[in-house]
N, C-alpha and C positions, 0 to 999 in steps of 0.2 A: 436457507443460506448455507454455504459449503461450508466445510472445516476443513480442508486440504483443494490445493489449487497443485495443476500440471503444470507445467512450463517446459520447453523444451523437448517435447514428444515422447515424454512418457513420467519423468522425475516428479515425485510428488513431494509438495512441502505443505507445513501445519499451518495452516493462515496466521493463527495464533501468533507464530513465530517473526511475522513480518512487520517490521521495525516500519518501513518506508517503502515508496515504489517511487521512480522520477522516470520520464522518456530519454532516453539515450541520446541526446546530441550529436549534429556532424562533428561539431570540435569533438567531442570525446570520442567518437567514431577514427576518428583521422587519432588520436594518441592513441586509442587500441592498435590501431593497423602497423603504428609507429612501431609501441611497443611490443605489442606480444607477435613474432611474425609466426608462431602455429595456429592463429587464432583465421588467417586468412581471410574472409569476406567480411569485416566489420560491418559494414551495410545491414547483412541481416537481422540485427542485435536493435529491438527497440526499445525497450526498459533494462533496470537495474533496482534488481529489487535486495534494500538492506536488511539483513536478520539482527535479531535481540543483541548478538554476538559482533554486532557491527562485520561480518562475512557480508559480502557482494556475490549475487550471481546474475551474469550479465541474460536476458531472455529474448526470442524470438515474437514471443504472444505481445500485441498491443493491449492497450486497457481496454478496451470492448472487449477484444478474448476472455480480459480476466472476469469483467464484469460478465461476461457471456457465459460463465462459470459458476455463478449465483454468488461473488465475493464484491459487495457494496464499498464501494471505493470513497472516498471522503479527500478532498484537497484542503491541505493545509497553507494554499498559496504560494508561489516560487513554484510552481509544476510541480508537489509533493504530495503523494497520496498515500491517504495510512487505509486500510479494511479498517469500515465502519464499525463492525464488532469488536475491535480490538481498542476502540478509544472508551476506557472508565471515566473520564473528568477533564476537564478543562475550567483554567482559572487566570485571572488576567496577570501580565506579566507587565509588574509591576518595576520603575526606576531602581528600584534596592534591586531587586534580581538581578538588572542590566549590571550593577554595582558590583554583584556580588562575583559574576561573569567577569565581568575585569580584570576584577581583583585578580581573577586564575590566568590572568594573561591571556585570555581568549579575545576577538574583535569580532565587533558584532558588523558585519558589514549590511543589515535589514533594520527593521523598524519592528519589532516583534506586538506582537499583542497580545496572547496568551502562550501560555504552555501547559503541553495536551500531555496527561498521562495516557499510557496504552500498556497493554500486554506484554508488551515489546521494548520498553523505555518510554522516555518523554524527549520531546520533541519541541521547538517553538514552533508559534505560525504565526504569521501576519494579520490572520482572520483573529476578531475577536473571539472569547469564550463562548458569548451567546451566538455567536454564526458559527462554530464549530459543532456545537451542539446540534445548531438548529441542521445543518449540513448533514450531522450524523444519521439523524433521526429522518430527515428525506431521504436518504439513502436507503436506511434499512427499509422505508418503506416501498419503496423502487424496486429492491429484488424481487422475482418472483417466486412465490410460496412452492415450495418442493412438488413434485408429482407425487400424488398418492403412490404405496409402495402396490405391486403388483400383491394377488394373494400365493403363497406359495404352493397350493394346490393349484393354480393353473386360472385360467380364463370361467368365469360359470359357463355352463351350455344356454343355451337360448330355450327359453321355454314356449311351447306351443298351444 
C-alpha cells in the first residue's frame, strides 16, 4: 500500500493526511468556472480531496488513478471516500451525538450511522460501523501487495 499518492502531474501528498476524497460535480464544476476565472477548464478537475486542515485541492486523477496507486479507498456513503489505512475505529452514531450536534447549531441534513475516526479527523457516514469495517478490511485486501524491491547490485546473471 502507498504512503504518498500524486495528483496533478507530479505534487505528492501523505495519504496519511487525507481527511476525505468526493468526485467533483458539474454543479461544482459550473461554480468553479463561475468563480475562479484563472482556473479556466473546470471540466478537467475530477475529485477534491480534503486534508486534516480541512485545505481543498481540487485533482485531475479519477479514483481508479488513485486506487491504481496502491491507496485502498473505502466509501463512507454520499460519494465520500477516506484511504482505508487511515480509518482507526468506527463506532455507532448514536441520537445523543445527533443531540449533541445541534446543540452547536449544526443541521444534519443525512441519517448518519456511525462516525469514523481516521488519521485525519472523524467524519460521519451513513454506513453502519460494522460495514465500515467490514468495507475497510475488503479494501486493504484488494490492493495489490508491492513489487519486491529490485536487489541493488543489479539483475543475477543466468547461470548455465
Amino acid at each position: 500500500m502507498s504512503k504518498t499518492l500524486k495528483i496533478n502531474g507530479g505534487a505528492v501528498v501523505p495519504v496519511s493526511a487525507i481527511r476525505k476524497i468526493k468526485p467533483v460535480t458539474e454543479e461544482d464544476r459550473a461554480r468553479l468556472a463561475e468563480r475562479y476565472d484563472q482556473i479556466g477548464d473546470a471540466s478537467k478537475f475530477q475529485l477534491q480531496i480534503e486534508f486534516a486542515d480541512k485545505t481543498t485541492k481540487l485533482t485531475v486523477e479519477s479514483l481508479d488513478d488513485i486506487k491504481g496507486q496502491g491507496v485502498a479507498l473505502v466509501n463512507l456513503g454520499s460519494d465520500r471516500y477516506v484511504p482505508a489505512a487511515n480509518i482507526k475505529l468506527a463506532q455507532p452514531f448514536t441520537k445523543e451525538d445527533a443531540a449533541k450536534i445541534k446543540e452547536k447549531d449544526y443541521t444534519l441534513n443525512q441519517t448518519f450511522r456511525s462516525r469514523v475516526e481516521t488519521t485525519a479527523g472523524t467524519l460521519l457516514s451513513n454506513a453502519t460501523a460494522a460495514q465500515v469495517i467490514e468495507r475497510r478490511e475488503k479494501a486493504l485486501e484488494s490492493v495489490p501487495a508491492k513489487a519486491e524491491k529490485k536487489s541493488e547490485k543489479g539483475p543475477k546473471a543466468p547461470t548455465a
